[in-house]
PyMOL Python script that loads the backbone (N, CA, C, O; Angstrom):
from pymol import cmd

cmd.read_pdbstr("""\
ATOM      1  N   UNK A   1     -19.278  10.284   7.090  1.00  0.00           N
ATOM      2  CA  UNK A   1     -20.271  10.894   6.250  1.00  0.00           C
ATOM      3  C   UNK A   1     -21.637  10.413   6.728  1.00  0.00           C
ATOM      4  O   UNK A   1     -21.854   9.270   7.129  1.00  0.00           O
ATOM      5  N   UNK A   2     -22.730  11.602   6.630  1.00  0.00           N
ATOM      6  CA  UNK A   2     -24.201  10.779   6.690  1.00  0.00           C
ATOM      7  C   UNK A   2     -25.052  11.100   5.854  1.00  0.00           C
ATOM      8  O   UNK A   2     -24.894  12.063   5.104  1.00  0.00           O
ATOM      9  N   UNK A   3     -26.101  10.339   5.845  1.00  0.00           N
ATOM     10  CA  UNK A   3     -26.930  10.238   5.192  1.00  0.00           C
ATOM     11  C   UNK A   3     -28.771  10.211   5.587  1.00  0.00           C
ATOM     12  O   UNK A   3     -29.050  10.372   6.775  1.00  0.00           O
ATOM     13  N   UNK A   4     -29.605  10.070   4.876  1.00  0.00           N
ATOM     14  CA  UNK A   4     -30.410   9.678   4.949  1.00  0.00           C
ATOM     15  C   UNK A   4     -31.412   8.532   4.105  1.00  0.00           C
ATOM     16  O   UNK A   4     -31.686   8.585   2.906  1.00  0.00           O
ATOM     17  N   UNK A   5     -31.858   7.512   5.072  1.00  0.00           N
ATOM     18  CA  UNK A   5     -32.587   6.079   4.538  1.00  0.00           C
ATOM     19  C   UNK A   5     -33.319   6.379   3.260  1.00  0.00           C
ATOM     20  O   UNK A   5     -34.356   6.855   3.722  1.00  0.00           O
ATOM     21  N   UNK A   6     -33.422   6.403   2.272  1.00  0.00           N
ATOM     22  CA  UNK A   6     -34.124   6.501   1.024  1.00  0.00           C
ATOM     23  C   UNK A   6     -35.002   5.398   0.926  1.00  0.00           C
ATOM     24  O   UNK A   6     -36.218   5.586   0.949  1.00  0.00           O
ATOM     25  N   UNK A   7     -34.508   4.245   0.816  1.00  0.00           N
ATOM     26  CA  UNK A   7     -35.289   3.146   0.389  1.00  0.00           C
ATOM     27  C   UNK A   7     -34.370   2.032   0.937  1.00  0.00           C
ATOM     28  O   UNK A   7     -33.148   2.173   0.997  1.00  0.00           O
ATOM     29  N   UNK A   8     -35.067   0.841   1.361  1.00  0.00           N
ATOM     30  CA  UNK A   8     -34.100  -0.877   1.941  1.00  0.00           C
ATOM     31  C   UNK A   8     -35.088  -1.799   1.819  1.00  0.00           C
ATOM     32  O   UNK A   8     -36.191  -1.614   2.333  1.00  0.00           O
ATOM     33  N   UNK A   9     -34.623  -3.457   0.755  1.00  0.00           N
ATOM     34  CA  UNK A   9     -35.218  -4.033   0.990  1.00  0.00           C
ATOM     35  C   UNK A   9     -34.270  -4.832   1.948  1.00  0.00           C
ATOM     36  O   UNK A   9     -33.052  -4.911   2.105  1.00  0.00           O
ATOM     37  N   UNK A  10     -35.650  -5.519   2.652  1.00  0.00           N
ATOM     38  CA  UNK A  10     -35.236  -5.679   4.196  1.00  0.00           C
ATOM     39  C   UNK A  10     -34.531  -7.282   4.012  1.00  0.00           C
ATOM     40  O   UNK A  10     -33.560  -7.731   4.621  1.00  0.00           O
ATOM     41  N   UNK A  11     -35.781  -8.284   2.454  1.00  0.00           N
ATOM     42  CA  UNK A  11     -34.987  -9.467   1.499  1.00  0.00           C
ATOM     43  C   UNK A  11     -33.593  -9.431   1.377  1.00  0.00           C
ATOM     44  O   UNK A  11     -32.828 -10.249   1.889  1.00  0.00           O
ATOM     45  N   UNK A  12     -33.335  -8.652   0.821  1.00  0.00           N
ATOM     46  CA  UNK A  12     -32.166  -8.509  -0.253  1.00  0.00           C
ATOM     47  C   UNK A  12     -30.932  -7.625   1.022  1.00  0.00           C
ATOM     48  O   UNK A  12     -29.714  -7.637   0.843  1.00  0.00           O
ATOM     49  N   UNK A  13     -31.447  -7.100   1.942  1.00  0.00           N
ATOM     50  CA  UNK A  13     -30.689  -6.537   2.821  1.00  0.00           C
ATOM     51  C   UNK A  13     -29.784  -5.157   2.076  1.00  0.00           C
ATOM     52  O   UNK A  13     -28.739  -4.728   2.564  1.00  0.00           O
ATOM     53  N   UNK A  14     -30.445  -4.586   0.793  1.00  0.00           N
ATOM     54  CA  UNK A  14     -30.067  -3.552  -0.014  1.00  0.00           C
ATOM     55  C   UNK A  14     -30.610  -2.579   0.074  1.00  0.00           C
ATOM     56  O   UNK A  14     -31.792  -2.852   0.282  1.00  0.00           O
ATOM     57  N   UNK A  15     -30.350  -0.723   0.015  1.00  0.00           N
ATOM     58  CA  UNK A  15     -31.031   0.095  -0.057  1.00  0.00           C
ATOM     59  C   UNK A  15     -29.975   0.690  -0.506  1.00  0.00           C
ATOM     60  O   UNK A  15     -28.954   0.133  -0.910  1.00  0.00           O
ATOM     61  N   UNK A  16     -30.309   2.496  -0.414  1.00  0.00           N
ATOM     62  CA  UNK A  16     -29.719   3.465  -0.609  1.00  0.00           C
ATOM     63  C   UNK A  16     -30.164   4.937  -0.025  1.00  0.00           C
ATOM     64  O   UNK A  16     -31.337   5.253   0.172  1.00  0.00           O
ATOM     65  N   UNK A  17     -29.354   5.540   0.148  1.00  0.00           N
ATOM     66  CA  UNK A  17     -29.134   6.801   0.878  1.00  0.00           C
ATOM     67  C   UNK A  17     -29.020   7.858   0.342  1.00  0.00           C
ATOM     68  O   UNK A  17     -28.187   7.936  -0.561  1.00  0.00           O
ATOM     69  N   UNK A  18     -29.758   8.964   0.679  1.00  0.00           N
ATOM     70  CA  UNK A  18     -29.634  10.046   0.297  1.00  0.00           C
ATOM     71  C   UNK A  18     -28.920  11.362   1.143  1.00  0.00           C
ATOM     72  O   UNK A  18     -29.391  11.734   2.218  1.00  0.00           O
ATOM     73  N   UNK A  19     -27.606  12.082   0.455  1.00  0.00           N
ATOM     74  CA  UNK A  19     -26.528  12.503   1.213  1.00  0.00           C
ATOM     75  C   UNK A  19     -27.474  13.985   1.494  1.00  0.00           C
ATOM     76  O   UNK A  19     -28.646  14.069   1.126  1.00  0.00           O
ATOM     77  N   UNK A  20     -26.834  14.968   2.115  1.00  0.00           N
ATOM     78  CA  UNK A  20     -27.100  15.707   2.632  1.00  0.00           C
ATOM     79  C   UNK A  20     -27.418  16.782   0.721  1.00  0.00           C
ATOM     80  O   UNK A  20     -28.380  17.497   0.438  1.00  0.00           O
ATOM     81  N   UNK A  21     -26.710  16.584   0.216  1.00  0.00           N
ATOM     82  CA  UNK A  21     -26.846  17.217  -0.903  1.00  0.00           C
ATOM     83  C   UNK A  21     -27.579  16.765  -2.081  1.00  0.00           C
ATOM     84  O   UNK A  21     -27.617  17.371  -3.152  1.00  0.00           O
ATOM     85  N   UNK A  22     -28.066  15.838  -1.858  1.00  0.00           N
ATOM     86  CA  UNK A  22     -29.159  15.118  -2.682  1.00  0.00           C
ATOM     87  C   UNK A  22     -29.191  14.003  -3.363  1.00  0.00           C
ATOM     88  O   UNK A  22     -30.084  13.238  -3.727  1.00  0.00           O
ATOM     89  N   UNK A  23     -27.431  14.076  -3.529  1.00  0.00           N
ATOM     90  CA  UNK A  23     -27.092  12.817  -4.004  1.00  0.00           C
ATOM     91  C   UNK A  23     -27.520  11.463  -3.253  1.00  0.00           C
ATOM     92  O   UNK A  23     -27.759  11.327  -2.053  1.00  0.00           O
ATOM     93  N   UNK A  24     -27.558  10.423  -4.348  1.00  0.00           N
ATOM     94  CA  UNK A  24     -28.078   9.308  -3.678  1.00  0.00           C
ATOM     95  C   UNK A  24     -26.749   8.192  -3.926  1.00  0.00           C
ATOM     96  O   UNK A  24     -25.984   8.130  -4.889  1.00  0.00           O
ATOM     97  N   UNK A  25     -26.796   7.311  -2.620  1.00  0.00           N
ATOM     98  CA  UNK A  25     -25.961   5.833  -2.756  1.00  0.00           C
ATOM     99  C   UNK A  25     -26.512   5.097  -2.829  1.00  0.00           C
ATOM    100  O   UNK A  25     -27.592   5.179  -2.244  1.00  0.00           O
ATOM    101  N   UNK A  26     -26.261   4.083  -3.443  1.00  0.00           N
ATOM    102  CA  UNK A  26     -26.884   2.613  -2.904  1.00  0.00           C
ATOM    103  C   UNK A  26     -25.874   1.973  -1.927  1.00  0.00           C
ATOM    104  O   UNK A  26     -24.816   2.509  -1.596  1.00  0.00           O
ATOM    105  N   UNK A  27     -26.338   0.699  -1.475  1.00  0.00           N
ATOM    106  CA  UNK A  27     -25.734   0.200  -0.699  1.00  0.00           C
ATOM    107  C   UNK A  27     -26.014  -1.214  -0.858  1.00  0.00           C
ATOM    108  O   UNK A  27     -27.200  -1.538  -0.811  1.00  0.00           O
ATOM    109  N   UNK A  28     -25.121  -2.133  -1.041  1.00  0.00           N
ATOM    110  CA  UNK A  28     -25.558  -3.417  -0.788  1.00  0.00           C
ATOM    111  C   UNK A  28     -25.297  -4.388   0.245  1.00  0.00           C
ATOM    112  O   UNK A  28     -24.593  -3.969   1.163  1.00  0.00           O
ATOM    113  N   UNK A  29     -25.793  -5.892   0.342  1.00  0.00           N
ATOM    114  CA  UNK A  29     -25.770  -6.596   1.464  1.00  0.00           C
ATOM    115  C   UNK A  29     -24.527  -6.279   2.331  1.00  0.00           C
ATOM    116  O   UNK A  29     -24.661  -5.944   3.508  1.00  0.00           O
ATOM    117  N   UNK A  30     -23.154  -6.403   1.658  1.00  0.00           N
ATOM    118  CA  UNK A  30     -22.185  -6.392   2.388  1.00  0.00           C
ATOM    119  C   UNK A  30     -22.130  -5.379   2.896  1.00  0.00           C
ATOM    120  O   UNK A  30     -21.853  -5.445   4.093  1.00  0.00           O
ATOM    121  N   UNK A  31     -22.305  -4.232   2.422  1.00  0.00           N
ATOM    122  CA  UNK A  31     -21.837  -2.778   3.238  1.00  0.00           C
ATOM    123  C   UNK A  31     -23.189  -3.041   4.479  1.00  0.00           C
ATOM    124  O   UNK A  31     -22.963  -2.760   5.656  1.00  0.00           O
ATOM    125  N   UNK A  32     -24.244  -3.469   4.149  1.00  0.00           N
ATOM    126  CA  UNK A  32     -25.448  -3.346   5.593  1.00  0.00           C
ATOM    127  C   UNK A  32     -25.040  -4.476   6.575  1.00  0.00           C
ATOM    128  O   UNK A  32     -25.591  -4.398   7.673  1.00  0.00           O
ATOM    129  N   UNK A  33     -24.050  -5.668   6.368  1.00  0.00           N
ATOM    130  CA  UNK A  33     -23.919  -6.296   6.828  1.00  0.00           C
ATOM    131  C   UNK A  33     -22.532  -6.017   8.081  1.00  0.00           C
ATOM    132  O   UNK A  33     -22.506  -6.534   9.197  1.00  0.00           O
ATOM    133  N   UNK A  34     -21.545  -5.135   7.546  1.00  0.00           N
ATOM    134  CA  UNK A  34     -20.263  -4.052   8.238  1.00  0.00           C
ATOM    135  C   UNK A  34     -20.739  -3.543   8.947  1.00  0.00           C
ATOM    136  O   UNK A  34     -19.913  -3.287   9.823  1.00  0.00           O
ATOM    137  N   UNK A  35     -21.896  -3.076   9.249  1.00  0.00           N
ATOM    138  CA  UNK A  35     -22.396  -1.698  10.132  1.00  0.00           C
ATOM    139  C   UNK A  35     -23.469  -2.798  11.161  1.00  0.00           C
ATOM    140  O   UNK A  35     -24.249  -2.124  11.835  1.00  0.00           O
ATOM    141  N   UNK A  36     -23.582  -3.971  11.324  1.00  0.00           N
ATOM    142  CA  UNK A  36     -24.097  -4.463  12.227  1.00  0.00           C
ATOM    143  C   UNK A  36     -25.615  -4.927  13.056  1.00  0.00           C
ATOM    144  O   UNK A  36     -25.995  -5.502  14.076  1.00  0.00           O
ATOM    145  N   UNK A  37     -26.231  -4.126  11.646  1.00  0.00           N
ATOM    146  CA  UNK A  37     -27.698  -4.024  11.954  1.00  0.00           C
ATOM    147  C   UNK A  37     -28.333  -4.884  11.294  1.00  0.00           C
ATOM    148  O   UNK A  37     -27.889  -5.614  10.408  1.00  0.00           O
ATOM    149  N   UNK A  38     -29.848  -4.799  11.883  1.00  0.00           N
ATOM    150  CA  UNK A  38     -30.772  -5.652  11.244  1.00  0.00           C
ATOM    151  C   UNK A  38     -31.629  -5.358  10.293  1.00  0.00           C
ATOM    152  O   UNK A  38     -31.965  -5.976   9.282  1.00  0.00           O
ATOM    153  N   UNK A  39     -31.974  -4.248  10.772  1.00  0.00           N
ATOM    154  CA  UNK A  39     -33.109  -3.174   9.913  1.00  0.00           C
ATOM    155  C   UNK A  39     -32.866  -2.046  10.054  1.00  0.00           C
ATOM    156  O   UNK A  39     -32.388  -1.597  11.096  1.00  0.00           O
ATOM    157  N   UNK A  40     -33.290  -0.992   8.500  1.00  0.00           N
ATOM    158  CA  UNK A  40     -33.304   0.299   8.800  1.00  0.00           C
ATOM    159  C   UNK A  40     -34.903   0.225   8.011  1.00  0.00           C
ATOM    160  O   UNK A  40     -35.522  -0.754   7.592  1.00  0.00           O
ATOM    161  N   UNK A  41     -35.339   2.044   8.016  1.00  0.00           N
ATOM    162  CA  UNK A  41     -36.494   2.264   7.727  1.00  0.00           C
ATOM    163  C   UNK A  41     -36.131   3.869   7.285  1.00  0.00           C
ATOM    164  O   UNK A  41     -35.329   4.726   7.656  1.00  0.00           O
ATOM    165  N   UNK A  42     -37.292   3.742   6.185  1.00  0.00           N
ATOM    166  CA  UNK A  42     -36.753   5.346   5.568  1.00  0.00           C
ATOM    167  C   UNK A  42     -37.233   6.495   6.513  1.00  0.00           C
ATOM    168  O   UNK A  42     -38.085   6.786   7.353  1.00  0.00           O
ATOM    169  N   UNK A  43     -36.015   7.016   5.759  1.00  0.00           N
ATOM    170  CA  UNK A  43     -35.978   8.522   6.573  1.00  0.00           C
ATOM    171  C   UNK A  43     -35.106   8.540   8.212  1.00  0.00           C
ATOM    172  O   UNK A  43     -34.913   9.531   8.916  1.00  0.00           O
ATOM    173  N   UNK A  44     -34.663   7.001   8.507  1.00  0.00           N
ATOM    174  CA  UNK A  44     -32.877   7.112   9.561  1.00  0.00           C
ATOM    175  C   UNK A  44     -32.066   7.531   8.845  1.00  0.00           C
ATOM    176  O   UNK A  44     -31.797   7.423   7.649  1.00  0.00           O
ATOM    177  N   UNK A  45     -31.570   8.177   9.919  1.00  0.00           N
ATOM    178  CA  UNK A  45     -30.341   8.872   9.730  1.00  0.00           C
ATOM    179  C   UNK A  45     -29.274   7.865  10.198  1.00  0.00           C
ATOM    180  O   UNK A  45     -29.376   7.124  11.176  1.00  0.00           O
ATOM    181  N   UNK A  46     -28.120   7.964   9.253  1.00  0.00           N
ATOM    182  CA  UNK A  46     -27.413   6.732   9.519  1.00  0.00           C
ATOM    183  C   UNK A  46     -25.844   7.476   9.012  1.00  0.00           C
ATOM    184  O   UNK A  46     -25.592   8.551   8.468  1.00  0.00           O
ATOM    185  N   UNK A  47     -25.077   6.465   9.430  1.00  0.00           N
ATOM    186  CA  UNK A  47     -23.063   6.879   9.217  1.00  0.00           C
ATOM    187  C   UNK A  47     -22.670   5.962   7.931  1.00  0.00           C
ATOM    188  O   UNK A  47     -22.902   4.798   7.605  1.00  0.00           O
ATOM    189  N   UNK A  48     -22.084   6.864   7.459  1.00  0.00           N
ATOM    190  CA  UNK A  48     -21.687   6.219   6.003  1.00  0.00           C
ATOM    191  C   UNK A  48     -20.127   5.773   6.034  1.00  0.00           C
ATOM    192  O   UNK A  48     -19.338   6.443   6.701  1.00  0.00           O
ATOM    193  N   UNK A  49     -19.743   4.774   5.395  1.00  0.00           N
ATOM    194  CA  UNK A  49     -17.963   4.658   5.099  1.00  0.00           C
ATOM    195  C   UNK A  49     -17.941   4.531   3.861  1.00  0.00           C
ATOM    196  O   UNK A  49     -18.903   3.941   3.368  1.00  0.00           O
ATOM    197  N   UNK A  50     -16.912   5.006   2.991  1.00  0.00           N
ATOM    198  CA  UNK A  50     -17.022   4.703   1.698  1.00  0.00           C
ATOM    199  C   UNK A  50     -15.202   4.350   1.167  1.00  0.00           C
ATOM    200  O   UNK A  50     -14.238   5.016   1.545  1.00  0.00           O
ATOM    201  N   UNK A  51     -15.153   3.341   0.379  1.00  0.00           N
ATOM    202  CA  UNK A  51     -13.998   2.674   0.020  1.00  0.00           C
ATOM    203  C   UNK A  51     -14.203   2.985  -1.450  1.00  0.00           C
ATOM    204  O   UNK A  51     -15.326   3.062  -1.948  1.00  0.00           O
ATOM    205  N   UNK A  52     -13.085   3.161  -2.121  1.00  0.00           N
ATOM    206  CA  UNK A  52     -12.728   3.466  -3.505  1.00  0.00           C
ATOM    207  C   UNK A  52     -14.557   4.145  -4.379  1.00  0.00           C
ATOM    208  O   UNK A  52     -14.864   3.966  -5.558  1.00  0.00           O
ATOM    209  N   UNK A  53     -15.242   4.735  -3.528  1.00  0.00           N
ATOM    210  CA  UNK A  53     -16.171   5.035  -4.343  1.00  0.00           C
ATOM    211  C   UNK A  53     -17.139   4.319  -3.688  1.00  0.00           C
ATOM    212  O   UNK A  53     -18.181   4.542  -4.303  1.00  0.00           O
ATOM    213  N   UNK A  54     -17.347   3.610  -2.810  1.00  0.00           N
ATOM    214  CA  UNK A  54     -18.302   3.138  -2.750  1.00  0.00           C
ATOM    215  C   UNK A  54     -19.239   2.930  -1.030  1.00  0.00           C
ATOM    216  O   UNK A  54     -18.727   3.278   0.034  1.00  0.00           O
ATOM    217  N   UNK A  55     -20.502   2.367  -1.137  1.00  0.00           N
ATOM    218  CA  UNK A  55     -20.599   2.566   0.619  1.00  0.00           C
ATOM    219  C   UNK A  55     -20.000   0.972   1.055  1.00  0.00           C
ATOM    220  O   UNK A  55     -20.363  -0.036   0.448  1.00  0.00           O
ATOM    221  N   UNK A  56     -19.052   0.947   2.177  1.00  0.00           N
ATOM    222  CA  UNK A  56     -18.650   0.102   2.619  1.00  0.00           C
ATOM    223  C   UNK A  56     -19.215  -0.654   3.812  1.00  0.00           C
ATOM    224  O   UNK A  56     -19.202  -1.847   4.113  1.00  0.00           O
ATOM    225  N   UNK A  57     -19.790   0.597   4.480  1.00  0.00           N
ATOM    226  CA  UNK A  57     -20.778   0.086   6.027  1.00  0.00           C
ATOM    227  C   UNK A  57     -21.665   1.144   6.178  1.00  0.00           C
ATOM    228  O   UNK A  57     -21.496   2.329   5.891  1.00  0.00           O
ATOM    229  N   UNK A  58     -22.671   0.560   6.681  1.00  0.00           N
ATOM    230  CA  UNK A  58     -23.867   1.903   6.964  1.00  0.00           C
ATOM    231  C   UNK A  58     -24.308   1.320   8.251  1.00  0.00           C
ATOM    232  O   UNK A  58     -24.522   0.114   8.378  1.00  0.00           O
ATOM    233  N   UNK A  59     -24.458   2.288   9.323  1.00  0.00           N
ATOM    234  CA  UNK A  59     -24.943   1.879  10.838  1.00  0.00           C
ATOM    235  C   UNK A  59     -25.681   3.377  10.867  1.00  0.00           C
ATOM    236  O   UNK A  59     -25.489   4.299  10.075  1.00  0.00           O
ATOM    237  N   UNK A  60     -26.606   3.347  12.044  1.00  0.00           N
ATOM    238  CA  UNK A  60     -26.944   4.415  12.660  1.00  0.00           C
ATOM    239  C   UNK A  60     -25.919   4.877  12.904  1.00  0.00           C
ATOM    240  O   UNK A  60     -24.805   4.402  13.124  1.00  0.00           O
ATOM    241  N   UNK A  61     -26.596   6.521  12.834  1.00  0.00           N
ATOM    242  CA  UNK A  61     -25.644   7.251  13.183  1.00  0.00           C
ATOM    243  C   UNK A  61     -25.095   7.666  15.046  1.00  0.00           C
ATOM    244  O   UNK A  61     -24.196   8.408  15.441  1.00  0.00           O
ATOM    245  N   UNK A  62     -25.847   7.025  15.627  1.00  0.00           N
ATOM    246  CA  UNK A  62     -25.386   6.963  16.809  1.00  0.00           C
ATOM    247  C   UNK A  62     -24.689   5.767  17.156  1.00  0.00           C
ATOM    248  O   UNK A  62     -24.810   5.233  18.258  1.00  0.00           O
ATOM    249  N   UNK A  63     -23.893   5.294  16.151  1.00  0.00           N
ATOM    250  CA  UNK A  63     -22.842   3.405  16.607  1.00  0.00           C
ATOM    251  C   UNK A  63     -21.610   4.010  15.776  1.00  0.00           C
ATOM    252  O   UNK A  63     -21.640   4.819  14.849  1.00  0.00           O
ATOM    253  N   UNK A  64     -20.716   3.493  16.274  1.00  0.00           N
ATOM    254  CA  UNK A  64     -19.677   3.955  15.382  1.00  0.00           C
ATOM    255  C   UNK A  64     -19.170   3.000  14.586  1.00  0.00           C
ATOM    256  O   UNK A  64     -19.222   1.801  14.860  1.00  0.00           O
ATOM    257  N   UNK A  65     -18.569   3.556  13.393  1.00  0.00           N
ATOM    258  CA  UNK A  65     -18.553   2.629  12.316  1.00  0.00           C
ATOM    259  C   UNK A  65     -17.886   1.928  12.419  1.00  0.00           C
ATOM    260  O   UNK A  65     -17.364   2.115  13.518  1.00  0.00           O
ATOM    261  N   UNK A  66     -17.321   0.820  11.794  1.00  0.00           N
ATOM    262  CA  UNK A  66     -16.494  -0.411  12.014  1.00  0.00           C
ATOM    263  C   UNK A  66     -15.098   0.008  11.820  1.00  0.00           C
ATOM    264  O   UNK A  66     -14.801   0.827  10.951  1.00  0.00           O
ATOM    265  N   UNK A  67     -14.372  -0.442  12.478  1.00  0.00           N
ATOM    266  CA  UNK A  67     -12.534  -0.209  12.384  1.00  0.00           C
ATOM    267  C   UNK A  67     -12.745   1.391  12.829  1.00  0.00           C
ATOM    268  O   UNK A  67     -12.312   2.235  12.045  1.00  0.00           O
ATOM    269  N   UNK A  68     -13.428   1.857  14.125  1.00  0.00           N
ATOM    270  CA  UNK A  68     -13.025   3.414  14.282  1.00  0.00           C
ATOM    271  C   UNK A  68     -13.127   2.843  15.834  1.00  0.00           C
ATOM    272  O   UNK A  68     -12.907   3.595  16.784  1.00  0.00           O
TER     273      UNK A  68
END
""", "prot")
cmd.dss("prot")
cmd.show_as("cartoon", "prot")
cmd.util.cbc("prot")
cmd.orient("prot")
C-alpha cells in the first residue's frame, strides 16, 4: 500500500500518512523504525505495511518493505 507524508515529528520519530483516498494513518516510532529510515518530509511518497489494522513499517516507496 502507499501513501503520502502528511506530517512527522522527526523527536518522537511519529507521523502519519495520507492514503490515496484521503484517509489518514498514523504511524509510530516502531513502524518508522521497520522501514529503515531516518527522515521523511511531507508530501514523500512512501510503502505502507499494515498488521491487524495498523501501519507496521513505512519506507520510501522505492526500498522494499521489510520481510519482502
Amino acid at each position: 500500500m502507499q501513501g503520502t507524508v502528511k506530517d512527522f515529528d522527526a523527536a518522537a520519530r511519529t507521523g502519519s500518512v495520507l492514503l490515496d483516498d484521503g484517509t489518514e494513518l498514523p504511524f509510530d516510532a516502531d513502524a518508522f523504525a521497520a522501514g529503515g529510515l531516518r527522515l521523511l518530509r511531507f508530501g514523500q511518497r512512501v510503502n505502507l505495511a499494515l498488521e491487524d489494522g495498523r501501519v507496521a513499517a513505512v519506507t520510501l516507496s522505492t526500498f522494499p518493505l521489510p520481510g519482502t
